[in-house]
C-alpha positions in Angstrom: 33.2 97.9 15.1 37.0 96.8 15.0 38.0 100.7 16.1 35.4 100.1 19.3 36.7 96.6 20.0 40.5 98.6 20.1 38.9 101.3 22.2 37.8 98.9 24.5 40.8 97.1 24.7 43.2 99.7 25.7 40.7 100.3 28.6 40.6 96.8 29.3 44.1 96.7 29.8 44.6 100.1 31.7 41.8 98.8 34.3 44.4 95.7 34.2 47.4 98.5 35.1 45.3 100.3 37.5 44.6 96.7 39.5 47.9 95.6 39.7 49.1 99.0 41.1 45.9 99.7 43.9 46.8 99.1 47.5 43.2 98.1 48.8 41.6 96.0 45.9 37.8 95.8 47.5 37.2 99.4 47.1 37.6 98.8 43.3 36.1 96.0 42.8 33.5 96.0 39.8 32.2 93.9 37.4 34.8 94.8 35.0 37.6 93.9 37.8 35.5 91.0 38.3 35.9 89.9 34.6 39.5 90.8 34.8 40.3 88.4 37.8 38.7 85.6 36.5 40.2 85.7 32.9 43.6 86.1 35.5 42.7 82.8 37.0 41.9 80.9 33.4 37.6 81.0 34.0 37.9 83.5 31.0 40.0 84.4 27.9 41.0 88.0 27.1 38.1 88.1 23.8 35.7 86.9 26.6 36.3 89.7 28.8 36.8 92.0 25.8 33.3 91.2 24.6 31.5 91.4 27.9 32.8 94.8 28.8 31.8 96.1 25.1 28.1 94.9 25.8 28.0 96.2 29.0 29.3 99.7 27.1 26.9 99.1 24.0 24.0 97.9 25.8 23.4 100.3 29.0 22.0 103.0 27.1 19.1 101.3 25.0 17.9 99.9 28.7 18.5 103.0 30.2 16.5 105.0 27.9 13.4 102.0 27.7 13.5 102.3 31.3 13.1 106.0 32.2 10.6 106.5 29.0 8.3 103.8 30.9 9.2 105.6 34.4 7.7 109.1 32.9 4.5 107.3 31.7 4.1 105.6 34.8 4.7 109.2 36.5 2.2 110.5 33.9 -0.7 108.0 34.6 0.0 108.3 38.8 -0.4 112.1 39.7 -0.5 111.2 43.1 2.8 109.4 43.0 4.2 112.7 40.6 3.6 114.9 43.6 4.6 112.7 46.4 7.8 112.9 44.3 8.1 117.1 43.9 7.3 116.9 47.7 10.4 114.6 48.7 12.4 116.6 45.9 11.6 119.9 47.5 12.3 118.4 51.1 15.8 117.3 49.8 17.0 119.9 47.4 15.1 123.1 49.6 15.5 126.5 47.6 18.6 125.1 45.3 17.7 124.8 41.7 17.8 121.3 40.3 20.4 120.5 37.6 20.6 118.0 35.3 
């Protein structure tokens, strides 16, 4: 926990770098320059944005994998729905072979 706390400090503060040196701030604007700014204008402190950023990092892929397993039995129960989505696939992708 402390060595993924340092991690995610050290990419805390090179996101911090990386602001201060941009020309045009809006096209990198996220939530984590969001965060940033507002511990910048006193709304936050450093272990505030420290510890949002780590549960954005920690929680994205338990909700990520809950939501695709519940996608593929959705899918699973809705045949229609399965091919409707192989026919827009193939009308996007053509003869190309899909990849991961």
């Amino acid at each position: 926990s402390k060595d993924l706390k340092g991690a995610m400090e050290i990419l805390i503060e090179q996101k911090r770098q990386m602001l201060s040196t941009v020309e045009k701030l809006d096209e990198h604007m996220d939530f984590a320059s969001q965060l940033i700014f507002a511990q910048n204008r006193g709304d936050l402190t450093a272990e505030n944005v420290n510890q949002c950023v780590l549960e954005m990092m920690i929680a994205a892929p338990d909700t990520l994998s809950v939501t695709l397993f519940f996608m593929l039995i959705l899918i699973a129960e809705h045949p229609t729905v399965e091919e409707e989505m192989m026919r827009e696939i193939e009308t996007v992708m053509g003869k190309q072979e899909l990849q991961s």
